[in-house]
SEGU-173257 format. One record per residue (C-alpha): x, y, z; residue number from 1; residue in one letter; chain. Coordinates in Angstrom, 2 decimals, always signed. Each point is the difference from the previous one (the first is absolute). Example, Ala and Ser with C-alpha at 12.3 -4.5 7.8 and 13.67 -1.06 7.14 Angstrom:
(rec (+12.30,-4.50,+7.80),1,'a','A')
(rec (+1.37,+3.44,-0.66),2,'s','A')
# end
This chain:
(rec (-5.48,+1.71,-6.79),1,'x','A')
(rec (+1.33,-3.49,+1.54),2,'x','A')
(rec (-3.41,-0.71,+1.30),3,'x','A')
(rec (-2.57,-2.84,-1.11),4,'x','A')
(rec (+2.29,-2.53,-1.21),5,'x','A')
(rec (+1.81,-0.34,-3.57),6,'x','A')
(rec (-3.14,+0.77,-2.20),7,'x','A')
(rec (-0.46,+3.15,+1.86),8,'x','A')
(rec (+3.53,+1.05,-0.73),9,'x','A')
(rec (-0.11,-0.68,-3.92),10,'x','A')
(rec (-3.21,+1.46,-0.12),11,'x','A')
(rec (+1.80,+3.14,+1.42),12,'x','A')
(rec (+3.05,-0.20,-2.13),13,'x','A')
(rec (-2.14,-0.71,-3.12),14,'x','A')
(rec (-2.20,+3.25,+1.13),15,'x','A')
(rec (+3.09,+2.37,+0.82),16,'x','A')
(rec (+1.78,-0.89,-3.20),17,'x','A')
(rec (-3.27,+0.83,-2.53),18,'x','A')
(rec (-0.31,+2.94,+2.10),19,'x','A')
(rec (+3.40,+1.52,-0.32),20,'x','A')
(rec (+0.20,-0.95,-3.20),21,'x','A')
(rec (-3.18,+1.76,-1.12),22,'x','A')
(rec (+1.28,+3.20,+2.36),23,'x','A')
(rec (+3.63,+0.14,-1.82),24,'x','A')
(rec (+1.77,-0.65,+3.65),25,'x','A')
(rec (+1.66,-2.23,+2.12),26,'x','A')
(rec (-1.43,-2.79,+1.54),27,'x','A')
(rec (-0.87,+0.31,+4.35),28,'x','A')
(rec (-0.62,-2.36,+2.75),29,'x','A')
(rec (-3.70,+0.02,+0.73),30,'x','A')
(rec (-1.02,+0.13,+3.63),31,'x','A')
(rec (-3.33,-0.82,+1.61),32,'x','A')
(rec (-1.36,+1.78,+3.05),33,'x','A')
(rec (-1.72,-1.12,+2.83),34,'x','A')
(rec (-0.33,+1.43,+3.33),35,'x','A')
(rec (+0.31,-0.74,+3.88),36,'x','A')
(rec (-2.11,+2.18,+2.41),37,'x','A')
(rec (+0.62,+0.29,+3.47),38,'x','A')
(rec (-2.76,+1.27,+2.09),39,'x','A')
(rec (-1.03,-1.17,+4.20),40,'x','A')
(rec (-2.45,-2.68,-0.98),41,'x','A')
(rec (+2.70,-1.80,-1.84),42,'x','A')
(rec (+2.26,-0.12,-3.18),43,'x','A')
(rec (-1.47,-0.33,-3.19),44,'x','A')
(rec (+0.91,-0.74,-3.98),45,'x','A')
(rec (-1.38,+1.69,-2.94),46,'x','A')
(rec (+0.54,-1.26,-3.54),47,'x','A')
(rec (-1.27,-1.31,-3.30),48,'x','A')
(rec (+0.20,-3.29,-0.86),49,'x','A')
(rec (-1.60,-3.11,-2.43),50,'x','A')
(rec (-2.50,-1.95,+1.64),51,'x','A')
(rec (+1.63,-2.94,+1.92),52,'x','A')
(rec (-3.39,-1.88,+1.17),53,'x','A')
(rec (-3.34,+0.33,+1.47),54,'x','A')
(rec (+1.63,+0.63,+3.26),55,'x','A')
(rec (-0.15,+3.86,-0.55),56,'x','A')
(rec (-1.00,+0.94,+3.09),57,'x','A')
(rec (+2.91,-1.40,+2.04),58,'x','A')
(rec (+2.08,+2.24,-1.85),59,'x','A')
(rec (-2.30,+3.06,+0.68),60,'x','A')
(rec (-0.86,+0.05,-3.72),61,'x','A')
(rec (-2.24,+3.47,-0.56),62,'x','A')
(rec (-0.52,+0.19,-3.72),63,'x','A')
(rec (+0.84,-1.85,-3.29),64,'x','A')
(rec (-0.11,+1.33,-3.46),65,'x','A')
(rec (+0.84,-1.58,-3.39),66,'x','A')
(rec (+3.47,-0.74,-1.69),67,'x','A')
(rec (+0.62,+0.82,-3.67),68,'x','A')
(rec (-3.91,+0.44,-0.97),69,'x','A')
(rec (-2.89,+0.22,+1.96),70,'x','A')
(rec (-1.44,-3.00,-2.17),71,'x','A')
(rec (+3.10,-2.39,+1.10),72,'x','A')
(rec (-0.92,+1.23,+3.16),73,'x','A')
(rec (-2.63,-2.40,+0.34),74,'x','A')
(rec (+2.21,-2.61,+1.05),75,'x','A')
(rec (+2.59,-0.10,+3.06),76,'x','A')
(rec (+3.03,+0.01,-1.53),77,'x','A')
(rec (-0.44,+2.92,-1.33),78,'x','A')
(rec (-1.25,+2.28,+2.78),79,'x','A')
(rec (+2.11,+1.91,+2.74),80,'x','A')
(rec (-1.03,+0.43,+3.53),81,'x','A')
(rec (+0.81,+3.00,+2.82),82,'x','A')
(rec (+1.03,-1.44,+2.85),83,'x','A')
(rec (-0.10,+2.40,+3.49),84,'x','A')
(rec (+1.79,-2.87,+1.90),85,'x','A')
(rec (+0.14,-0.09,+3.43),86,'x','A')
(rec (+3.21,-1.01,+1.52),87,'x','A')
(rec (+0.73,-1.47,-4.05),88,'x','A')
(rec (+3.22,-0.49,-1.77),89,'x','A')
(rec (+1.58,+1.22,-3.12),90,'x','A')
(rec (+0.88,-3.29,-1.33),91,'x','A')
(rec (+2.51,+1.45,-2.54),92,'x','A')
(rec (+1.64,+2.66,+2.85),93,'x','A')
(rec (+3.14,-1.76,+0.12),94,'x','A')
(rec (+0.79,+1.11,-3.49),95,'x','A')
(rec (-0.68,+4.08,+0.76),96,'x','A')
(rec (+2.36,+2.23,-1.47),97,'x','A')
(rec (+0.91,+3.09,+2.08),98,'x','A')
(rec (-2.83,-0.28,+2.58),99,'x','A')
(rec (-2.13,-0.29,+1.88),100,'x','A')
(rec (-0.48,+3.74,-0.57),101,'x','A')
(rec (-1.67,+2.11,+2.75),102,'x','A')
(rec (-2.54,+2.04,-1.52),103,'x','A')
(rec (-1.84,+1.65,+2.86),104,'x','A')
(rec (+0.48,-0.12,+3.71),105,'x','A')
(rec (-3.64,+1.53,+1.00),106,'x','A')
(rec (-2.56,-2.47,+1.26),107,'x','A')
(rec (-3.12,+2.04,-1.44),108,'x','A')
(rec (+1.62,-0.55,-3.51),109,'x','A')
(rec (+0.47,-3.72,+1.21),110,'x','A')
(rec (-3.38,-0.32,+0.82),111,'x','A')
(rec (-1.45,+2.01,-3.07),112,'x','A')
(rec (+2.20,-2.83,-2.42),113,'x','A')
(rec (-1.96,-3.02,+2.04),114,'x','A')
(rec (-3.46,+1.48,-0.56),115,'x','A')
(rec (+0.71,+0.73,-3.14),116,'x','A')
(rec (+0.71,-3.18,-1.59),117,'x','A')
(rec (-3.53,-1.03,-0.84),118,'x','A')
(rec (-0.83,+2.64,-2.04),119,'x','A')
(rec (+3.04,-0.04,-2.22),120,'x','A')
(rec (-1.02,-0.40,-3.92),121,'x','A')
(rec (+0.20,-2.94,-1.38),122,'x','A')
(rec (+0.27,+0.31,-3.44),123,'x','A')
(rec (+1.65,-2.51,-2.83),124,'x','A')
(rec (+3.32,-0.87,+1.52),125,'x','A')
(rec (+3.02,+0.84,-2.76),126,'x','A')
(rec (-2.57,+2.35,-1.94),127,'x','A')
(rec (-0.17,+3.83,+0.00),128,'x','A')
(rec (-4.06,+0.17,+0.03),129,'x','A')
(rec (+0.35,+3.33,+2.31),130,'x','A')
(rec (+2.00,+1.53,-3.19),131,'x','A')
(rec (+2.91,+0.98,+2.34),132,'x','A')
(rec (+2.76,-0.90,-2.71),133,'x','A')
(rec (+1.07,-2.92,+2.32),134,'x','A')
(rec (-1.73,-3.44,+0.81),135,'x','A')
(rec (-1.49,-1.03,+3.07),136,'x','A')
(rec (+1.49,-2.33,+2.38),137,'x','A')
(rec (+1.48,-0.55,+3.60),138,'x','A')
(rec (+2.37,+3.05,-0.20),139,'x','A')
(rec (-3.55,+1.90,-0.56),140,'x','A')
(rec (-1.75,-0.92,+2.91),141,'x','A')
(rec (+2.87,+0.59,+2.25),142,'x','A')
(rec (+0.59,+3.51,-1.61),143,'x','A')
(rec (-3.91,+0.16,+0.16),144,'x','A')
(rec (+0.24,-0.24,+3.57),145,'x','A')
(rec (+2.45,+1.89,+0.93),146,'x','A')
(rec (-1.05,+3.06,-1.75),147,'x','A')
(rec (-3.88,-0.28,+1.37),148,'x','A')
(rec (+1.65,-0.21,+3.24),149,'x','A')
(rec (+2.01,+3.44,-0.44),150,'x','A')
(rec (+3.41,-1.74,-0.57),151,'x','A')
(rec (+2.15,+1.83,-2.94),152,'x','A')
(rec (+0.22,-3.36,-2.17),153,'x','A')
(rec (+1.62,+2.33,-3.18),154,'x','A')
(rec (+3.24,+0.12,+2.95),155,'x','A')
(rec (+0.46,-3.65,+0.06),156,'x','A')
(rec (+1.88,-1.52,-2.63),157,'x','A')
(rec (+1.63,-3.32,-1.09),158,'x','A')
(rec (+3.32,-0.82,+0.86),159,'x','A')
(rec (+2.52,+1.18,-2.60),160,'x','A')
(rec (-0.47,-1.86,-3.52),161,'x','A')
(rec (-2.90,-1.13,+0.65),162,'x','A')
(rec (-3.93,+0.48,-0.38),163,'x','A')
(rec (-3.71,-0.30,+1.44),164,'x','A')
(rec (-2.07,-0.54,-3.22),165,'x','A')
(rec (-3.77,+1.36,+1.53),166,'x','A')
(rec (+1.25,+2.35,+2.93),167,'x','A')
(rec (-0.83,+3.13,-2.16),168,'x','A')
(rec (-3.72,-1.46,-0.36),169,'x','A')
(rec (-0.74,-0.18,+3.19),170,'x','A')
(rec (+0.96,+3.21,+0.29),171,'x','A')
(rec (-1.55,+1.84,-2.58),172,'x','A')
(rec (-3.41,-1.94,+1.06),173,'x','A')
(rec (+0.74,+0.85,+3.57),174,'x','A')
(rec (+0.03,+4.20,-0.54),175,'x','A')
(rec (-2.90,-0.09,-2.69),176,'x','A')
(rec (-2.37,-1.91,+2.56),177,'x','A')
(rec (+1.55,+2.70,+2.55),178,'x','A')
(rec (-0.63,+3.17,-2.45),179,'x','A')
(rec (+1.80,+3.16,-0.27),180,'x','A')
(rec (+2.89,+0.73,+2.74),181,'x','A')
(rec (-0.93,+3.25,+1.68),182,'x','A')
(rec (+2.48,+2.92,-1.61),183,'x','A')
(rec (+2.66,+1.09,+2.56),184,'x','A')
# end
């Protein structure tokens, strides 16, 4: 987790170490997920990020939702927004780690991801309010996705060492809105 400059980073690093620390183990690299959808009418970006302005919908901004607690909320900098960004960029993409990853090669699932974006849940960003036993953030709504959109997100891991704090929320909240799997 390069990404968002050198308070993002010591936020991280101050995060990971009070989290291994509480979990007896080793600290990881964190990793944030977005995701780039190629589909005929043109490419498109999907992630989670803090409000930069009031120019939202250049960025194809869908939803926002509250940072920290919904009462902070209230005010700019702390609130997230979903951006379904048309021909967008991943400003931080130069720092990946062992991607991009291909995740599906099937247009309908392509398609399924874009019109799903707006109705992703927006709860308190960095809080577990769905009781998942993991906070919600940007590794949620891309695991979100992808599992509403029939992709197996439990396949996809980080790279080696490292972590996606979130990616298990958005997948337990994905199958519980979905119900029961059919039995084989």
């Amino acid at each position: 987790m390069g990404a968002g400059g050198y308070l993002v980073r010591l936020n991280g690093k101050v995060y990971e170490a009070i989290a291994a620390f509480i979990a007896h183990r080793q600290r990881c690299n964190l990793y944030h997920s977005a995701l780039e959808v190629g589909v005929p009418d043109g490419r498109f970006v999907i992630e989670s990020a803090p409000i930069r302005d009031e120019r939202g919908r250049e960025r194809g901004v869908v939803a926002e939702g509250p940072v920290g607690t919904r009462w902070a909320g209230r005010f700019q900098l702390f609130r997230y927004e979903i951006r379904r960004w048309r021909g967008g960029s991943i400003p931080d993409a130069n720092e990946a780690v062992s991607s991009p990853v291909r995740v599906a090669n099937d247009l309908a699932r392509a398609q399924r991801v874009l019109e799903l974006v707006p109705s992703v849940p927006t709860p308190v960003w960095g809080r577990d309010e769905f009781h998942t036993g993991d906070m919600w953030n940007s590794n949620s709504l891309i695991s979100w996705l992808l599992v509403r959109a029939g992709v197996e997100a439990e396949q996809i891991e980080p790279p080696s060492g490292g972590r996606a704090p979130g990616w298990d929320a958005g997948i337990v909240v994905a199958r519980r809105e979905m119900g029961p799997r059919p039995s084989r």
